[in-house]
Each structure stands twice: as C-alpha cells, then as structure tokens.
N, C-alpha and C positions, 0 to 999 in steps of 0.2 A: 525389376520394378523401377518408375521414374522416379526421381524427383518431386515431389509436391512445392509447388510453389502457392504460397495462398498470402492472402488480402484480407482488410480488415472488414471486408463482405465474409468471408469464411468466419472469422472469430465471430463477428457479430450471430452469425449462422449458430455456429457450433458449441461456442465456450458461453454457458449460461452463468447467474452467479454461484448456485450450489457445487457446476463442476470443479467453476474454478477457485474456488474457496477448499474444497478435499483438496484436489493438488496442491495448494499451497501449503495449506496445515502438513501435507503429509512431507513436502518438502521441508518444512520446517522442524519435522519431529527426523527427518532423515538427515538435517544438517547436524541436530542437535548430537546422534546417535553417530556420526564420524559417515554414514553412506552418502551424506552429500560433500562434496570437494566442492568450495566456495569459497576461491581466495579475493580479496578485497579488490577492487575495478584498475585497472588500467586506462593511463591517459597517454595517448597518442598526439603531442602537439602539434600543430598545422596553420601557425604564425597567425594566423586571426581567428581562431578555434580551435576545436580539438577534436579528435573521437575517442570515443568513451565506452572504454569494453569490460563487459562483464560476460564470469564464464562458470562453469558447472558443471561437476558429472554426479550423473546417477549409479551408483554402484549397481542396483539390485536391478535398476531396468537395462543396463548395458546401453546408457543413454550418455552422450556430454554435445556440449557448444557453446555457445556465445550470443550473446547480444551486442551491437553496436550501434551506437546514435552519437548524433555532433550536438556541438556547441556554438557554431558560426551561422547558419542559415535554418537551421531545423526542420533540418532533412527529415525523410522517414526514418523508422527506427527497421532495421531490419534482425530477426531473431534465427540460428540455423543449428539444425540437429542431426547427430551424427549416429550409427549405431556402432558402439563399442565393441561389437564383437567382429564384425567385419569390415568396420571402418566404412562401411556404405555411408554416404550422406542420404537422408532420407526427408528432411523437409527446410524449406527455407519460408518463414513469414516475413512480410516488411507491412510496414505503416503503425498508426500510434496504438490502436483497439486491445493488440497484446498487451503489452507495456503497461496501459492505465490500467484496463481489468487485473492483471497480476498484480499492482501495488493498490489497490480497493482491496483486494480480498487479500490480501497483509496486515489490512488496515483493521478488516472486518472479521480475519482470527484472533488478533491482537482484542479488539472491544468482546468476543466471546469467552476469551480467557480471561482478563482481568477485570472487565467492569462490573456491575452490581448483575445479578442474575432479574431475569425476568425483562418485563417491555421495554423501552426504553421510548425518552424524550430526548430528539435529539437536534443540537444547533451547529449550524453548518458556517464556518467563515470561510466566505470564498464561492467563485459561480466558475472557473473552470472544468477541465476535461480531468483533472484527481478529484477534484470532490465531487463531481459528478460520479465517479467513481466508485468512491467511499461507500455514496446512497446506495449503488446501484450492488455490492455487494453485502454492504451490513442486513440489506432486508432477507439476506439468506441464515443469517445468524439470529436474528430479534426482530421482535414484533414492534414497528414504531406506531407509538401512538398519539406523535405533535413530531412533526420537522418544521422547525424555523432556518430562514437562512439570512446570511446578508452579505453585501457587497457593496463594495467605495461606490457604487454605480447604482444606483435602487432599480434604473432597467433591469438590469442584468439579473438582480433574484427575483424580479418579478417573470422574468423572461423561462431563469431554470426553473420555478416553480410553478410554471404551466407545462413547462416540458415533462417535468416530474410527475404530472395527472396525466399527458399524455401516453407518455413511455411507460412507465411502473406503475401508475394507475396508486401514486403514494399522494396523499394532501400534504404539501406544504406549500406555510407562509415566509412569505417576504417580509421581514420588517427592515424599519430604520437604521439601525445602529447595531453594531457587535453584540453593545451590551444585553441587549431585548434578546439576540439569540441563545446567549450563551449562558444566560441566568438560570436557574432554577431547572436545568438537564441534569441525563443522564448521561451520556456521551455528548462530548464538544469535539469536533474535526476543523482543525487549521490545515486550511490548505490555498495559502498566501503566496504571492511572492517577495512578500513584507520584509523591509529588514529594519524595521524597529516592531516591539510588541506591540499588535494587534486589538490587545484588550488587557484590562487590572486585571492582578490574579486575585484582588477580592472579589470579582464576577463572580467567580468560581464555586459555587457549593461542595460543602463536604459531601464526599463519595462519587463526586462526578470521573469519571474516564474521558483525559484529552488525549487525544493525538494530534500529531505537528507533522505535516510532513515539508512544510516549505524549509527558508533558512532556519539554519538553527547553529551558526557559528556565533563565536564570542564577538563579534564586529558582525554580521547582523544577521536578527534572529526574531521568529514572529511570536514565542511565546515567552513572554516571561520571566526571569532565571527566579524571582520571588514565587514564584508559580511551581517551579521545581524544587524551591526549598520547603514548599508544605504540602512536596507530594511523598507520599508514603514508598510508595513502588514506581521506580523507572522503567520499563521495559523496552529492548530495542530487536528489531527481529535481525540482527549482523552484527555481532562486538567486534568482530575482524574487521568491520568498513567503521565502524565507532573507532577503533585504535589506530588505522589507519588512514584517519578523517583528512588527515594533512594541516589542520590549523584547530584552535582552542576550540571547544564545545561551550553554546551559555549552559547547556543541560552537565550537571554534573557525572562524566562519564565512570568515576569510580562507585557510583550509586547502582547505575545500571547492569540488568539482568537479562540476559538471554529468552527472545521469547519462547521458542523452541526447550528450550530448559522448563521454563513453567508449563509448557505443555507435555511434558514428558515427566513432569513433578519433581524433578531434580532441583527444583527454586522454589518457595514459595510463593505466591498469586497474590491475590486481594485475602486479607484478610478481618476484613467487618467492612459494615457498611456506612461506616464515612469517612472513608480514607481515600484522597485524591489520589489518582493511578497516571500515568503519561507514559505513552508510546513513543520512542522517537522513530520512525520509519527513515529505514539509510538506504535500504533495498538490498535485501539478500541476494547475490548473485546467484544463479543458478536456478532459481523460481521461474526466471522467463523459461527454460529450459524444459523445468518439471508441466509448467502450463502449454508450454507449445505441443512436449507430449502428450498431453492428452486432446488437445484440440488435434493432433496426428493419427489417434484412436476416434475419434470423433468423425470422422473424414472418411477415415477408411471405413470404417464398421458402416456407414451410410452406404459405401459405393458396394461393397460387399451384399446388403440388401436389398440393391438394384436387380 
C-alpha cells in the first residue's frame, strides 16, 4: 500500500470538529493512562530559526511520529505516521489545517471538562487561525448562545464574524474592546500574540473558564498572573511541556493539573459554580499523531467505499 500524502483540502475534507475532539480526548485520557509516549518538544536550531519537533506513540493503535514546523519563515507544518508494528510509514500530512484543528479541540475538551455545564456565552480575544479554531471546535462540545469577539483591528472581528455566519452558520458580534467581550461569559479564549495582559482580571466573572493559548512566560504573557491567583483550578493538557517550558511561567505551574488527569477523574475538576477555572494550552505532543490517525481512517474507509 502507498504512502498517503494529504493536504489541508483532505483535513478540511475529513477531520470534522466532533472527530477531531474524540481523538483528542481520547489521546488525552491515553497520555494520562501511560499508552501515550509524549516527551516534551525538541528544538533543532538553524541560526535564524529553528524546527520544532514534537513526537508520540500510540501504544494500543501500533501508531508513533512526529510533527515538525519552523520558526524562521513559517513554513508549512508537516505531520508523519508510522505503523508500529511493521515500521511501514503510512501517511504524511503537511500544511497548517492539522495543527490548528488539533489545538481547538484541546481547547474545546479542556472547556467540556472544567467549565460550568450547560450553553455557554462565549468571548473571544483574538481574530486568527487558533481562535478561529477554538469556535470552530467548542461548538462540538456546548451549545453557544452569544459569541462576542474582538481585536486590536475592529476590521478584523468584524471580518471573522461574517466568516463565522458564513462557515458555521454561529452569530457572532464584533465589539470594541476586550472588555465588552470578555465580561459577563461563560468561557473567555485568548488567543493573542500579546505579550503584556490583554485584559483586567477583574473582567473576569466568577465561574468563567479562560483559556490562553498565546504567551504565557513570566517576561510576556497575555493573561494576567492576578487572574491566576483567583483561579481555583489550573489546568494544562502537557505538565511534561509545563516543566520543560525552558523559562518561568506568569501561570503558577505548581497549581497546575493535568487535564487528562481530570478527565480520567484522577484530579479533581470544577467544583461549584463560581469558581474561575484556566486552561494553559502548551500542546500535548503526540495529538498531531492521534488526529492524523484518524483523519488516515477517514481516507481510507472513503476510498474503500468507492
């Protein structure tokens, strides 16, 4: 059998947001449970960049590989999987499609585990391709019933938020300022490339769930550290990329709990409903892996019905 070589027309094809939210959960209850091998990323220096490898094996699927993307030009990202038991290579993906949908739906297990249960209102910092992300997976998780967004750019959420009625057929508003987004939710997603905080943490209502996935070093960082001192529950889905961050956290990393752990009930969750919750998203290595497999089943099980 060849090689699959696929494109982020395949992903968009294949990996919807409910697939690829099981895969990742299930990845994450598999890291939590020792079947996933996800040692912390590898950096390849390259004098004006870098490459940037994360890798993964699946115990139970006879699955492992890698992810690589740079840091100099911002290459495609390409992701490659092998099968563990005859060492066949069996698919290689390149471009960004993987990548962002695997880190949304990190995003969007993380706010099904620990935020408040039921609809959610939810405000978006940031008009990129993760937060765009975020939407496009939490609506697999929760029922939104108000997305607000915003951006340094007021084009630009007025821009995602037509694309939002186009594509997902979800209503969101563009407002002004952070603060109009972020107030009175139920989940708040940063997804910045800020490196001072982005908003007060008195925005913040009690019981909201934030997640951060841009900076989040102690030299800069888009949420807060007072924002993490009145959150009840940390949760991060990698304490191995948490400990081996390479420089200080503003998020205090001896608070932090495994999300995989809460999903496996090994940690406790949320526990009432106004308690501020925050996800720190570092990227569990070995998800690109668990998602490409199944976008590999995806593929095949089509051609197979031809």
């Amino acid at each position: 059998m060849s090689v699959l070589l696929l494109n982020d027309d395949d992903v968009r094809r294949h990996l919807d947001a409910p697939r690829t939210v099981r895969a990742v959960r299930e990845a994450l209850l598999a890291a939590h449970a020792g079947d996933l091998v996800a040692p912390p990323r590898v950096h390849a220096e390259l004098g004006d960049g870098r490459l940037v490898f994360t890798a993964g094996r699946l115990r139970a699927q006879q699955l492992f590989g890698f992810r690589v993307y740079d840091t100099a030009v911002g290459a495609e990202h390409l992701v490659a999987v092998w099968n563990g038991g005859d060492g066949r290579l069996r698919a290689v993906v390149h471009g960004a499609e993987l990548g962002s949908r695997r880190t949304g739906a990190i995003g969007a297990v993380a706010v099904d585990a620990v935020a408040n249960p039921g609809p959610v209102r939810l405000g978006l910092v940031g008009t990129g391709p993760e937060a765009w992300a975020q939407l496009w997976a939490v609506r697999a998780v929760r029922r939104l019933t108000e997305v607000a967004v915003a951006s340094r750019r007021p084009e630009r959420a007025q821009a995602f938020a037509r694309r939002a009625a186009d594509e997902l057929g979800v209503g969101v508003r563009a407002v002004g300022t952070v603060e109009e987004a972020v107030r009175e939710r139920d989940v708040v997603i940063l997804a910045t490339n800020s490196p001072t905080p982005v908003l007060a943490a008195d925005w913040i209502a009690p019981g909201t769930h934030v997640t951060t996935l841009g900076p989040k070093s102690a030299a800069r960082h888009e949420l807060p550290a007072a924002l993490a001192r009145r959150a009840r529950l940390i949760v991060t889905d990698s304490p191995a990329q948490v400990a081996d961050y390479g420089e200080p956290l503003a998020l205090p990393v001896e608070q932090m709990v495994g999300l995989g752990a809460v999903l496996a009930g090994a940690e406790a969750g949320r526990t009432g409903r106004e308690e501020i919750t925050v996800f720190c998203s570092v990227g569990l290595a070995g998800t690109e892996v668990a998602v490409a497999a199944r976008l590999l089943e995806a593929v095949e099980a089509e051609a197979q019905s031809r």
